[in-house]
N, C-alpha and C positions, 0 to 999 in steps of 0.2 A: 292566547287562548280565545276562541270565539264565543261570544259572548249571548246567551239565549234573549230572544228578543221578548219585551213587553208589552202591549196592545191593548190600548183601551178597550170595549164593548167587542171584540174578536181575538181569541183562543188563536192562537197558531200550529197547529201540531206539525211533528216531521223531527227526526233523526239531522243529525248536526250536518248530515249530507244534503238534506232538501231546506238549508238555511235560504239559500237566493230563493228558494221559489214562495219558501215562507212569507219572506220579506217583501216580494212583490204582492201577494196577497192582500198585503196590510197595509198598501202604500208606501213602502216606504221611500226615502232619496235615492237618485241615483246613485252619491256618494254610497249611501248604505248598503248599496245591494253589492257594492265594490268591493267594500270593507269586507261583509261574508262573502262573498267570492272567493275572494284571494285566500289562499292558505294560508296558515303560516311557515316560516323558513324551515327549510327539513333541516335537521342536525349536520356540519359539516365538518370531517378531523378538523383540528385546530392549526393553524397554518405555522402557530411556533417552533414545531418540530421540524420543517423543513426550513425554516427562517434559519435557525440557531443553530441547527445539527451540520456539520465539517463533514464533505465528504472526501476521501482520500483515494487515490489508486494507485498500489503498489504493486513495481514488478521488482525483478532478481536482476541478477549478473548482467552488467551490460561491458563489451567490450567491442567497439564499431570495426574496428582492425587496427592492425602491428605494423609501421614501419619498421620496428625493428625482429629479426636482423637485417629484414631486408623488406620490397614490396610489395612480395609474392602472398599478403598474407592479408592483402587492402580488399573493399570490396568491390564491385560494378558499379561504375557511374560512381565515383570516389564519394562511395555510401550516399549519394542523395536520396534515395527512395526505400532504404532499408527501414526506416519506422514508420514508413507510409502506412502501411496498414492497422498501424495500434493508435495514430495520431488521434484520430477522433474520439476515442475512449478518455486516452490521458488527458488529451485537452478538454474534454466536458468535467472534470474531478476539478473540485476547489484545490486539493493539492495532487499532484502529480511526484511518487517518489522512487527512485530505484538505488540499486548498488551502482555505481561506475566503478568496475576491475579495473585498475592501472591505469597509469599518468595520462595526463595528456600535457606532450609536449613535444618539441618538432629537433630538438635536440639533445645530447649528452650521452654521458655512458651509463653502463648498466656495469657490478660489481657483480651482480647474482650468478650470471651466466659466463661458464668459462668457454673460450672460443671453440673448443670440441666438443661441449657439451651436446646430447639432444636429447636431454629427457629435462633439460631445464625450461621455465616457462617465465620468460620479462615481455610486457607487456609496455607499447609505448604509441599510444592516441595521438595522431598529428591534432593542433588546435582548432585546425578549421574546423571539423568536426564538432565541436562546442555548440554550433548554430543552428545543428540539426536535433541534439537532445533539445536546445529550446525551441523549436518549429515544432516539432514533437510535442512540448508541454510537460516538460517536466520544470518543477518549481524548486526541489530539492532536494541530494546525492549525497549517499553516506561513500565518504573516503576510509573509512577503517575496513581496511579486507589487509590479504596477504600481499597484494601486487600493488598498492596504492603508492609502495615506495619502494619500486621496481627500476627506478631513474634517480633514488635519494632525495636529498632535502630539495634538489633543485627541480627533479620531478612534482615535488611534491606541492613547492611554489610557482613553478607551470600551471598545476592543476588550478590551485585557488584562482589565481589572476586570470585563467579562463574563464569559468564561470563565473568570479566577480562582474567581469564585463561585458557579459551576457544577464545578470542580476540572475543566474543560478544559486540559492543556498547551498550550503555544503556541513558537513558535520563529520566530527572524528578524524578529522586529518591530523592532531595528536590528541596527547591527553590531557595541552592544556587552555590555550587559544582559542585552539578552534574544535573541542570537544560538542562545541552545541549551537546549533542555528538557531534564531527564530525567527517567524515568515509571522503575520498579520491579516488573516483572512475573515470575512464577516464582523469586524471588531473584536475578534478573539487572538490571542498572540494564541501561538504554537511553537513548543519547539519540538528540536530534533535533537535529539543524540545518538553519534554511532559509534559500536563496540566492538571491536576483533579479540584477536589472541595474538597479538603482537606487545611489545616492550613499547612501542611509538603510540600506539593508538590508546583510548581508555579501553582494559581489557575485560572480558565476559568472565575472565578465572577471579574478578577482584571485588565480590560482592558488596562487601564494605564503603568502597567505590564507588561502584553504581549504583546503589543507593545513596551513598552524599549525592552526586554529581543528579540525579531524579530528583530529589532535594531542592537543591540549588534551585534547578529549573524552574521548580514548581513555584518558587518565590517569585519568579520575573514572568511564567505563560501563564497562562487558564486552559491550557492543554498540553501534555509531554508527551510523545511518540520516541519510543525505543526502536532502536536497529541494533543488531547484532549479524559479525560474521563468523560463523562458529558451526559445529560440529564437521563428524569426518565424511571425509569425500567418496562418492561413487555409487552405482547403483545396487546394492549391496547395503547402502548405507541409509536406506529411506525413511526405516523408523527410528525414533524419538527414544534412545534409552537414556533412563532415572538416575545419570551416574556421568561421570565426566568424560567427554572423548576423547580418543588422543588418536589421531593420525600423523605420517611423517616425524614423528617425535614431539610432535605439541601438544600441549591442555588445549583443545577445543571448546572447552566448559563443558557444564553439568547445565545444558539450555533450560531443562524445565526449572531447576534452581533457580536460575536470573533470571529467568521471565517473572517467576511469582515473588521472584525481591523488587524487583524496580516496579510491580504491580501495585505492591503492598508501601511502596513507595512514592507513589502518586501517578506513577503513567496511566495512561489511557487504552496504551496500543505497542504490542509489541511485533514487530516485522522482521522476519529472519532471513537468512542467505547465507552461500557458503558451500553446502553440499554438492554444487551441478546439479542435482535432482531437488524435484517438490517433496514438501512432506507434509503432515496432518496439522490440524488445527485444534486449539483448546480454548473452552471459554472459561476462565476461571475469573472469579466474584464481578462476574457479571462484564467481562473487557477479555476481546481475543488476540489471539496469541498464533503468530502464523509463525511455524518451527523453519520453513525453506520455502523461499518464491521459485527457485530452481534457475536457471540458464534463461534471459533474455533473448536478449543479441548477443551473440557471440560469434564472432566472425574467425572464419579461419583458423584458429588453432584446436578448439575443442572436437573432440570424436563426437558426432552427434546422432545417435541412434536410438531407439527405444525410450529408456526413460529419461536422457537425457537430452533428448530432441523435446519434449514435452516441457511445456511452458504455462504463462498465467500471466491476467491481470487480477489481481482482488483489489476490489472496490469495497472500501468500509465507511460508512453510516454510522460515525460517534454522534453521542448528544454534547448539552452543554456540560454535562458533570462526567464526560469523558468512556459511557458506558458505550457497548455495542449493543446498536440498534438493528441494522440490518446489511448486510452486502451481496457482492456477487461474486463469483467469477466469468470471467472470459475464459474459455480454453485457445491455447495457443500451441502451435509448436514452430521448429526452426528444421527447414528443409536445408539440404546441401550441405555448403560451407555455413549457413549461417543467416540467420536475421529473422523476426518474429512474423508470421504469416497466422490468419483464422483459421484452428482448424474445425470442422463442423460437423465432427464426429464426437466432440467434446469428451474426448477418452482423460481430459486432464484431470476433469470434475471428477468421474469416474473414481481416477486414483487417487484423489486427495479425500474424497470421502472415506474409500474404504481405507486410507491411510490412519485418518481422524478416526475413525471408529475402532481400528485395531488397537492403539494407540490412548487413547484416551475414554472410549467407553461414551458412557453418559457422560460425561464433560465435553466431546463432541460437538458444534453445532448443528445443525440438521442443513444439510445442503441438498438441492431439489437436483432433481437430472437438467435441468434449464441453468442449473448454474444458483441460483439463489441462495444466500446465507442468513438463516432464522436463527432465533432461539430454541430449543426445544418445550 
């Protein structure tokens, strides 16, 4: 605070604005006229919240292409430039996280699929591909989906040894090992755990579960991020019901159940996939809850139209005690056969709001037409 000055045998008058000229009046130092000059420091946010706060960006389903059954199913330029256009995003994110659909490995059989079949879907990543999710910037991959064990346990030990030696995290490739990652970013551990509706993976149907296994974590990180691959599939399927899904004859869970158990559990963040399509968001006691990131990359096999061409990155803003603070989205979508492109009509934001809104009401976060995720 500036300080009114004192003057022997001369009165100084003047508002705290005409301090320097005061001071010249009365003689004073140079130093002094310095001292009332200068302001003092205007008030600035405090820099701990972006010191301290994780920021993460999460997309959906990524499957780069299929050599099997055959090659007709690979992309142009054997996928080197399919993530080009999302690089810059995921690589600016302290973490970078997606689903990887189906193995990656350059040999074996598949039991799933019988040789006539064609309504069957295995799913089989040559490795070299590996190089490109980390060129990309991705730091960590939930293996719990339905195709992660499209090639069996050897598929499934292809996968890990891939990204091991690329230093990719991984999570949920079963339910016991390798149930949960944890990465080290800012001096905060984080983990991961990923959840399907499978007998191999830890599953979304086993609340009891998933909460020990959130538990657990929370004794070894200072932050837990949930992944689930759960509810039913197709565009028809967009919103969030209060009750358990079942597609093709499975428990796909009661998603809002396990979000708000592993919530009430200690996680931070829960991130969903599974559907093919995006779905709404929930903020519940103060930490969001993304229900389906929808279709990445997906090359080749998937029908991509309407809402199922429509894509996403969210970008989320926790702090240190794991609340949401603030995010974004990107809108994306996948042209042709396949692979994630800007699109700048931003119809994705569009439908995840009025998804969130229908869906969960005020519990909703406020999402701007720019893409921005607030609190309300």
């Amino acid at each position: 605070m500036i300080r009114p000055f004192v003057v022997s045998k001369l009165v100084c008058f003047g508002v705290l604005t005409m301090l320097v000229f005061a001071a010249l009046a009365c003689g004073r130092s140079t130093d002094a006229q310095e001292t009332a000059a200068t302001p003092a420091p205007s008030a600035t946010p405090t820099p701990e919240v972006s010191k301290s706060s994780i920021k993460i960006a999460a997309v959906g389903d990524i499957m780069l292409g299929s050599t099997y059954p055959n090659e007709s199913r690979m992309p142009p330029e054997d996928g080197a430039k399919l993530l080009e256009p999302v690089t810059p995003i995921l690589s600016a994110a302290d973490i970078a996280f997606g689903n990887l659909e189906g193995p990656m490995a350059d040999s074996g059989a598949s039991t799933k699929c019988s040789p006539t079949s064609t309504r069957c879907f295995a799913f089989r990543v040559p490795t070299r591909y590996g190089k490109y999710l980390k060129a990309a910037g991705f730091d960590v991959l939930s293996l719990a989906n339905n195709h992660a064990g499209d090639f069996g346990d050897s598929g499934r030990a292809s996968t890990r040894k891939t990204l091991d030696d690329l230093d990719i995290k991984h999570a949920g490739s079963d339910r016991h090992t390798y149930s949960t990652t944890i990465l080290t970013v800012k001096g905060k551990k984080i983990a991961f755990i990923g959840f399907a509706h499978n007998a191999i993976t830890p599953n979304v149907n086993d609340l009891d579960e998933a909460e020990r296994l959130v538990r657990e974590a929370k004794k070894k990180a200072d932050l837990v991020v949930v992944s689930f691959h759960g509810g039913a599939e197709g565009t028809d399927r967009q919103h969030v019901p209060n009750a358990t899904e079942i597609f093709a004859g499975e428990r796909r869970g009661n998603l809002p159940a396990f979000a708000h158990r592993v919530i009430d559990a200690g996680a931070a963040l829960v991130l969903g996939h599974g559907p093919h399509v995006m779905r709404g968001m929930e903020l519940y006691k103060g930490h969001l809850i993304v229900y389906s990131l929808g279709n990445f990359a997906t090359y080749g096999w998937f029908s991509l139209a309407a809402e199922t061409a429509l894509s996403e990155i969210v970008e989320v803003e926790i702090g240190p005690d794991g609340k949401f603070l603030e995010g974004k989205i990107t809108a994306l979508k996948q042209e042709g056969r396949g692979g994630p492109v800007l699109d700048p009509t931003n119809r994705s934001i569009e439908v995840v709001r009025s998804l969130s809104q229908a869906d969960f009401g005020q519990n909703s976060p406020k999402i701007a037409d720019d893409g921005k995720i607030t609190l309300k």
